[in-house]
N, C-alpha and C positions, 0 to 999 in steps of 0.2 A: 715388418710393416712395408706394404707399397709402398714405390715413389709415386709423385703425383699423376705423372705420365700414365705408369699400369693402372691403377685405383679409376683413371677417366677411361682409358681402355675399356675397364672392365666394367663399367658402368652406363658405357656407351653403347646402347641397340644402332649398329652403321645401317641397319636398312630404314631405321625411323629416323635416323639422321638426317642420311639422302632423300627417304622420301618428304624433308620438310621442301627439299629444294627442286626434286626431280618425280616427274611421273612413272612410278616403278610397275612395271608388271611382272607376273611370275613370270619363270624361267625356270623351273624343276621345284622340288620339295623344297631346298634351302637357299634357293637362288631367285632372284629379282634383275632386270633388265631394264634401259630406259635409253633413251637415246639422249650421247654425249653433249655435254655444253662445252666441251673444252676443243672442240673441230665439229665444224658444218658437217653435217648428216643427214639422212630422211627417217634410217631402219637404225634400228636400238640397236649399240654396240657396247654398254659398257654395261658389267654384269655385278651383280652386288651380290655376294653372300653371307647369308645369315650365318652358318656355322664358320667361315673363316674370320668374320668380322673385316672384310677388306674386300676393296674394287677394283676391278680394272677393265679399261677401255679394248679392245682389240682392235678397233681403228685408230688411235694416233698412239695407242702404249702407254697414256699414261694412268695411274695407279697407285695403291696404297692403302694404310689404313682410316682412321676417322681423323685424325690430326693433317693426313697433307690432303683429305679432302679438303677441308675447312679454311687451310692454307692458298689452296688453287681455286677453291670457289669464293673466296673472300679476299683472296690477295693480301691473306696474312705472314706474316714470318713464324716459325716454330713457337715463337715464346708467344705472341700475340695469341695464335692459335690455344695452344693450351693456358692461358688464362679465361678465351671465350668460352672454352670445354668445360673446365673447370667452375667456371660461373654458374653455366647448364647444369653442372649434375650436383653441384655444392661439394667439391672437391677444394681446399685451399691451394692457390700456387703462389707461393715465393716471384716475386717479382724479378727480372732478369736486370739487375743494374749494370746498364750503357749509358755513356757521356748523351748520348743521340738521344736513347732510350728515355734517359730522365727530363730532357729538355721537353722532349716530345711531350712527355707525360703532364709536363708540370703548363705547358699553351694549353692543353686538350684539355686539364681543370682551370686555366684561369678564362676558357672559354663557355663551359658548363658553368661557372658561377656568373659569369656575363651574362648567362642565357636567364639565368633567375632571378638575378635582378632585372634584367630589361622588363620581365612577365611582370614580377611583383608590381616595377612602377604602371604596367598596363593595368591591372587589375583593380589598383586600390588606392593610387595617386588622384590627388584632387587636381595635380597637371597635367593629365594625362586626359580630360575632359574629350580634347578633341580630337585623338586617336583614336578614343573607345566608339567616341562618334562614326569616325571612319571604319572601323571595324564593322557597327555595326550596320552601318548603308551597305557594306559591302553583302550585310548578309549573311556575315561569318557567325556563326553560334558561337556560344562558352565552351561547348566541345572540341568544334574545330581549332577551335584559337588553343585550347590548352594542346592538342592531338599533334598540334607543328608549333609548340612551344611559343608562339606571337609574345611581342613584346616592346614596349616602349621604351626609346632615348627620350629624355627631358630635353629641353633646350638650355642647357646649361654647361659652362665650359668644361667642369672637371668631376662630377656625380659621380660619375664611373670610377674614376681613377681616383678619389679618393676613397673609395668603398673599399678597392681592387689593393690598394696600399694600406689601409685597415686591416684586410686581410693577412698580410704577411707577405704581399708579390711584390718584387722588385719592379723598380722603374723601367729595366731592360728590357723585363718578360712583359711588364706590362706593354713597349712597345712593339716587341718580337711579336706576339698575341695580335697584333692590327687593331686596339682596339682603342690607345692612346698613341698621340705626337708629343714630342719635343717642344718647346713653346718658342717660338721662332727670337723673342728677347727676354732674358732671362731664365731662371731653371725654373723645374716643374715638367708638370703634364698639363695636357689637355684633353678631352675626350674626340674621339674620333668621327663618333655618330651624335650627331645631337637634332632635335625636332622630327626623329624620325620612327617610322613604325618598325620595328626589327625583326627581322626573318631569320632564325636560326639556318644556317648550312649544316647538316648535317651529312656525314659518309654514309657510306651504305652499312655499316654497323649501326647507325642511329647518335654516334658522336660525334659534338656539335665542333666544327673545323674552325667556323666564321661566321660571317653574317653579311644580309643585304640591308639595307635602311632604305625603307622607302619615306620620300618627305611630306613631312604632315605642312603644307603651305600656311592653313591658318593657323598654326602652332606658331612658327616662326614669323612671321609677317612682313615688311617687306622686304627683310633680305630673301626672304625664297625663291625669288626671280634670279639670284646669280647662283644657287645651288644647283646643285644636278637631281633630278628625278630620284632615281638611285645612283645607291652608294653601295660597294662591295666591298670588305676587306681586301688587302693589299696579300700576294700570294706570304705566306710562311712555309716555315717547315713541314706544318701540316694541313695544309690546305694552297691546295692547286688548282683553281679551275678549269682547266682542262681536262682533271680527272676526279671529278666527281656531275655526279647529275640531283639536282635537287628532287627531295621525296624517293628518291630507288629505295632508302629504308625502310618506307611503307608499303613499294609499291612489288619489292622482288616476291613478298608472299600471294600476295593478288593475282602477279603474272603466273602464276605457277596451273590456277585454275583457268584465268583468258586466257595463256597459251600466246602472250604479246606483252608491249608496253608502247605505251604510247606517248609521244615524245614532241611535248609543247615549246612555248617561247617563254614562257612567265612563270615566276614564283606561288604567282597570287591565281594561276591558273590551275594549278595543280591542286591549290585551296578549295577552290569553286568545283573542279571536275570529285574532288572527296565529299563536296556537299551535294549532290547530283548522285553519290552511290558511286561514282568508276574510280578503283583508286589503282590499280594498275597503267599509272600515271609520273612522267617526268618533266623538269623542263632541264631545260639547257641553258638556263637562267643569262638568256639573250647573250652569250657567247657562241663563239665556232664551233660547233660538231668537232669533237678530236676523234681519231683512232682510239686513243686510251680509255675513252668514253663507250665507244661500241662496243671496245673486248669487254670490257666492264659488264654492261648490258647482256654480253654473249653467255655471260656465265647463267644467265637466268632465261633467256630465251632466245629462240631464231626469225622472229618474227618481232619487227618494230612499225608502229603505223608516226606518220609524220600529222601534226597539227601543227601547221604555222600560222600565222598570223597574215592576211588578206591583203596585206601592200606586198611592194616589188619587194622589199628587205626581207618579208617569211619565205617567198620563192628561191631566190639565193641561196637563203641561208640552208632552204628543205635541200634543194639539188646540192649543196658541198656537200649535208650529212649523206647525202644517197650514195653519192661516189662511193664515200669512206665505206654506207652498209654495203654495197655491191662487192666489192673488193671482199669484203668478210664475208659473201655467203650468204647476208640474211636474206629473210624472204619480207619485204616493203612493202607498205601498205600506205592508203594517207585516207583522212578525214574530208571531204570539201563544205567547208562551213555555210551556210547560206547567206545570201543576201543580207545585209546588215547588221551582221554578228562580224565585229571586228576582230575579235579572240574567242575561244573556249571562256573565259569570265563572263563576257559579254554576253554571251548564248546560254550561261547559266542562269546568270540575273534573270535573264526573257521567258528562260522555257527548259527547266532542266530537265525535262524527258526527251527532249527535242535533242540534247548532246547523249545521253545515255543510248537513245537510239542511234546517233552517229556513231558511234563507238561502237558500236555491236556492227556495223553494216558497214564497213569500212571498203573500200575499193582498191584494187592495183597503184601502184603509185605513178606509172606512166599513163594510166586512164586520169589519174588528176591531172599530172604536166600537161598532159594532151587538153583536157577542160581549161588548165589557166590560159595554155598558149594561145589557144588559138581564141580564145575570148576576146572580143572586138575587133577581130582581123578578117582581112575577104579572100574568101579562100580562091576566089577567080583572079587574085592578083597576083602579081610574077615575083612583084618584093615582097609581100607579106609570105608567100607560099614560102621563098628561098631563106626568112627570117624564122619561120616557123621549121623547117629544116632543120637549121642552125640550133636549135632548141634541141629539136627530140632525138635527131640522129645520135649525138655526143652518150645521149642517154640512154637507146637504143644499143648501144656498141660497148657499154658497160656490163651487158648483161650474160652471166658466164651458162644460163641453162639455154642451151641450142630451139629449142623448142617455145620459151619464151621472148625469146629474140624475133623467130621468125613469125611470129604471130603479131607482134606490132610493126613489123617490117610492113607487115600486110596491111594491115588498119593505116600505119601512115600513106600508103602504097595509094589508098583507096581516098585516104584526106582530102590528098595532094593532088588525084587525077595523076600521078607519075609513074614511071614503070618501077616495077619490085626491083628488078637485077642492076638497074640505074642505082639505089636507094642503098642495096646491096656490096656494091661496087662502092661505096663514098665511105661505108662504115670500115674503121682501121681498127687492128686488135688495142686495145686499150694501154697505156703503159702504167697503170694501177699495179702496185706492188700485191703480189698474192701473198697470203700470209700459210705457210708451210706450218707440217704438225709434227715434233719428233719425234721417231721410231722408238721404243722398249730396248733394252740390251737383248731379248729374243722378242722378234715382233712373228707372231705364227706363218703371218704371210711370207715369210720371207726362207720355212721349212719346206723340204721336199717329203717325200711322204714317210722315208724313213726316221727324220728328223722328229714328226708329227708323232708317228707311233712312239718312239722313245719319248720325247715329253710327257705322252696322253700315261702311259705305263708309270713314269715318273710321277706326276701329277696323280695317278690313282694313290700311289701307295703311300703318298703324302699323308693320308685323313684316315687311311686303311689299318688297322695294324696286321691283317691276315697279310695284304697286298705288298706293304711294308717286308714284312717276313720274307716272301719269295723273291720281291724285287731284291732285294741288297744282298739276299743270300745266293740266290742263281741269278745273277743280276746278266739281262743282253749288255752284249757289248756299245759302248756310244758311236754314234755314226762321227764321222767326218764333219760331216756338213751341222751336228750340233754340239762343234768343239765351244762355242757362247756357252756351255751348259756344265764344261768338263771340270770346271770348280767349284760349281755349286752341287752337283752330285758326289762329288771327291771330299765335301765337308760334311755332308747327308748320310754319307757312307761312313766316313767318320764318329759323327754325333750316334749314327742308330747302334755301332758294335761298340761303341763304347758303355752300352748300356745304362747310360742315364734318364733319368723316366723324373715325372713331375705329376703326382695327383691333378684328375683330372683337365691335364691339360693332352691335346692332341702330338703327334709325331710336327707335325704342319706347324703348330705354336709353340713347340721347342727349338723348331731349326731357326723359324725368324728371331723367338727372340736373340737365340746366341747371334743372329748376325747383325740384330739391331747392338748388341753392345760391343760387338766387331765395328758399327760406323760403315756397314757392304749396302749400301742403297744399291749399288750397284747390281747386286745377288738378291737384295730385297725383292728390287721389282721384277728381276727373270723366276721369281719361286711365286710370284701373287697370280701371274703370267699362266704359267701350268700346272699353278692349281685351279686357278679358273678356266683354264680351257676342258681338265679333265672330266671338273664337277659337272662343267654347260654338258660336255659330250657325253656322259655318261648316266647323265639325272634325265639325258633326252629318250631314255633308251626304258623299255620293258627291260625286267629285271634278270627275266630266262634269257635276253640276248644277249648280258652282259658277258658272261665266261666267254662262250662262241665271239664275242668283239679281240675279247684280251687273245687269244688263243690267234687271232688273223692278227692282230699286232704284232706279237711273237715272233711267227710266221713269217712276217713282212722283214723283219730284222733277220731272221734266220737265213734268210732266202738269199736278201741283202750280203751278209755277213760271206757266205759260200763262195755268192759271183767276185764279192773283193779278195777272197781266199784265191778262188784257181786264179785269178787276173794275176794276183804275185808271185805263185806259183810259173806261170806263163813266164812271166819277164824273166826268176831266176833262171829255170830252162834255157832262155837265150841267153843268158850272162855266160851260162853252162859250156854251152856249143860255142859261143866266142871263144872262151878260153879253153877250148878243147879236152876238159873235165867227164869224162865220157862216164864213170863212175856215178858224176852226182846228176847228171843230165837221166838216169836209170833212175835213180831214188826218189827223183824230183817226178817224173813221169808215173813212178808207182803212188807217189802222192796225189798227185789230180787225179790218177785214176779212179783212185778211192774218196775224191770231193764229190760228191752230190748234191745234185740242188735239195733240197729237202721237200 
């Protein structure tokens, strides 16, 4: 019998995997190509293949099979990973019991059972009169509202938490969870959220971390003048706001076809922009833009457009997220709302073909800076001119593509009535940390061509078993320069004379598995490496040029091999004549004579 691991393996298509998250195009008979989310790119680097069932990038190296895809692109751990797998193809997996692991588990259900009763009391409470009211001014259907889980807190001290204590949750989890206090005299609980409308926080898997409470004023009555607007959960264990973006669970499928995500201020915007048809849609749920937020993001697209909100605070807040997208590579865009549309909500209510068309038509992001800056400013003045500077330059200097740099150099150049080389001269390299990509244990860029042809030869006979045969039997010798390689062929060389064979499985899916129950990530990913460089070079090729390729390969080593021959032969000669050995200085000399280059 499978373990749960093989049994998902084997049930796993990795190129219908990928393609729920990446746009694949062919790349030979069993290969598919798409351009990496794991490092800024333009031209598809990272190669998928159907018969190996595994990817890998050849610009930053990284790679693997359908579990550390799911891993890197979800920011799972192994065990997370193969439960989400497993869910997918209806594989059972044993849950991995951790101290961490279980805590975690047990906030993330007493969060999910939060999240249904807040609905149920939306739904079918006779208290809940005038949230549903709000709900429904807002415009929200029974769809929407069910689609982002919406849900009522009652105005009552302890609903919640005695429900959550009926249940079987502790008092601790209950307040671990953000969802009950302490009762400041005497014991007990109290509920967290009360008189409010309840926004599930969901992660980008779709589980529910926490929640927003927006306050229902005529619910509460007059204390709702010393509450606050909204209410967030307090961070936990599993819920960070800085590292989550509300809606990305809805919205990473949507960007896959817009080819963007666009990135509001509000919970209740992201609502309005899915009722409107655009759901490749996030907010930032009126926190700072983090980094951990863009990578986040990075993993589903390169391209984010900014909607902020039309006071000084959305400007701000758009230009810190820019920084951060700058630094990462993305390609920015913004929305400019019109005239009297305070938010994306706002512009729903009004006219939602009027936002669906914003969202298609999106502009540069320093063409909106340049639209807010200079908005009510005279551009014949010396202080507005050198305040409107102070704006765009900083922004200007951010930008890592030379060619888009120097294009709004110009445009302000032109604003401003100021010289270019003036404008030029002011801008300083940025001290925005660049964010680097690690190399592969063999990254190909980094072979010389002897190096290349031994892998390409390697990597053939991988999936060959003709190829197989010749390589390990008259096997060239390894270069120098791919000594990275001299353990994973010295185990290849091993496994294939040992004559162990496995019904229909490959040469290529006998060597990883033995080195997956070896624990050699390290050999893993130099064998995903050059079998994907083989299959890309080799599937590029008509079929009659294939021998004539291997046979210049050969060649290239053979050639190789000769010039490192006489080269040692050379130096012993001189060792020879140093020590005055006149005998082996003859033997030595009839030896090179008879090296040829080939």
């Amino acid at each position: 019998m499978l373990d749960p691991k093989d049994e998902i393996k084997q049930k796993i298509d990795i190129v219908e995997l990928i393609g729920e998250y990446l746009t694949l195009k062919p790349a030979g008979t069993h290969a598919f190509k798409a351009v990496c989310p794991f490092h800024a790119e333009k031209t598809p680097s990272l190669h998928v293949s159907s018969d190996r069932q595994i990817w890998h990038c050849f610009g930053c190296g990284e790679g693997g099979d359908c579990l550390s895809f799911v891993m890197k692109m979800e920011g799972m751990d192994f065990a997370e990973a193969l439960m989400h797998l497993g869910q997918k193809v209806g594989v059972e997996v044993k849950r991995f019991a951790t101290p961490q692991g279980n805590q975690n588990l047990r906030l993330s259900e007493i969060n999910e059972l939060a999240a249904r009763y807040y609905q149920k009391v939306l739904e079918q409470s006779s208290g809940a009169q005038e949230a549903r009211a709000y709900v429904q001014k807002r415009g929200i259907t029974s769809e929407l509202s069910t689609r982002f889980g919406l849900g009522y807190a009652m105005d009552q001290w302890d609903g919640l938490c005695i429900f959550l204590l009926k249940r079987g949750y502790a008092q601790q989890e209950i307040v671990a969870a953000g969802l009950g206090q302490t009762k400041r005299s005497g014991s007990g609980l109290i509920d967290r959220f009360r008189g409010r409308l309840m926004i599930p926080l969901r992660d980008q898997h779709g589980k529910t971390v926490g929640f927003t409470g927006r306050l229902i004023a005529s619910a509460v009555g007059p204390d709702a003048s010393a509450s606050p607007k909204y209410l967030n959960s307090p961070e936990t264990p599993i819920y960070h706001k800085g590292r989550l973006l509300y809606g990305l669970d809805l919205a990473k499928r949507a960007s896959k076809e817009a080819k963007a995500i666009i990135i509001v201020e509000g919970n209740l915007d992201v609502v309005a922009s899915h009722k409107a048809g655009v759901e490749h849609v996030v907010a930032s749920s009126g926190t700072a833009l983090t980094r951990d937020q863009f990578e986040l993001l990075s993993r589903y697209t390169q391209t984010v457009i900014f909607c902020f909100d039309q006071d000084a605070a959305g400007l701000t807040a758009a230009k810190r997220g820019v920084s951060i997208a700058h630094a990462l590579q993305f390609d920015i865009r913004a929305i400019l709302l019109p005239d009297g549309a305070k938010d994306p909500d706002d512009l729903v209510q009004k006219d939602p073909m009027a936002w669906r068309h914003l969202c298609e038509t999106s502009i540069p992001f320093m063409a909106y800076l340049v639209s807010r800056t200079i908005k009510g400013k005279n551009l014949t003045s010396i202080d507005d001119k050198r305040e409107i500077s102070k704006e765009l330059l900083p922004a200007i200097a951010e930008m890592s593509d030379p060619v888009e740099q120097e294009h709004w150099l110009g445009e302000v150049s032109r604003l401003l009535s100021t010289d270019e080389s003036a404008l030029r001269r002011a801008i300083r390299p940025s001290p925005i940390e660049k964010k680097s990509a690690p190399l592969s244990p063999i990254h190909t860029g980094r072979l010389n061509k002897e190096g290349q042809a031994f892998a390409l030869l390697f990597g053939l006979a991988l999936s060959d078993e003709d190829h197989a045969r010749t390589f390990f039997e008259n096997p060239p010798s390894l270069p120098r320069e791919t000594s990275g390689l001299s353990e994973l062929y010295t185990k290849a060389e091993i496994l294939y004379h040992s004559g162990s064979n496995a019904p229909h499985h490959t040469f290529f899916s006998r060597l990883r598995s033995a080195l997956e129950a070896q624990q050699r990530d390290d050999l893993i990913g130099s064998l995903d490496t050059i079998a994907l460089l083989a299959e890309t070079t080799f599937e590029a090729m008509e079929s009659k040029e294939v021998p004539q390729f291997i046979e210049t390969l050969r060649d290239v080593l053979a050639r190789h091999f000769s010039r490192e021959r006489r080269r040692a032969l050379a130096e012993h000669i001189r060792d020879a004549e140093r020590s005055g050995d006149q005998e082996a200085v003859r033997r030595l000399l009839e030896e090179l004579n008879f090296e040829k280059d080939p």
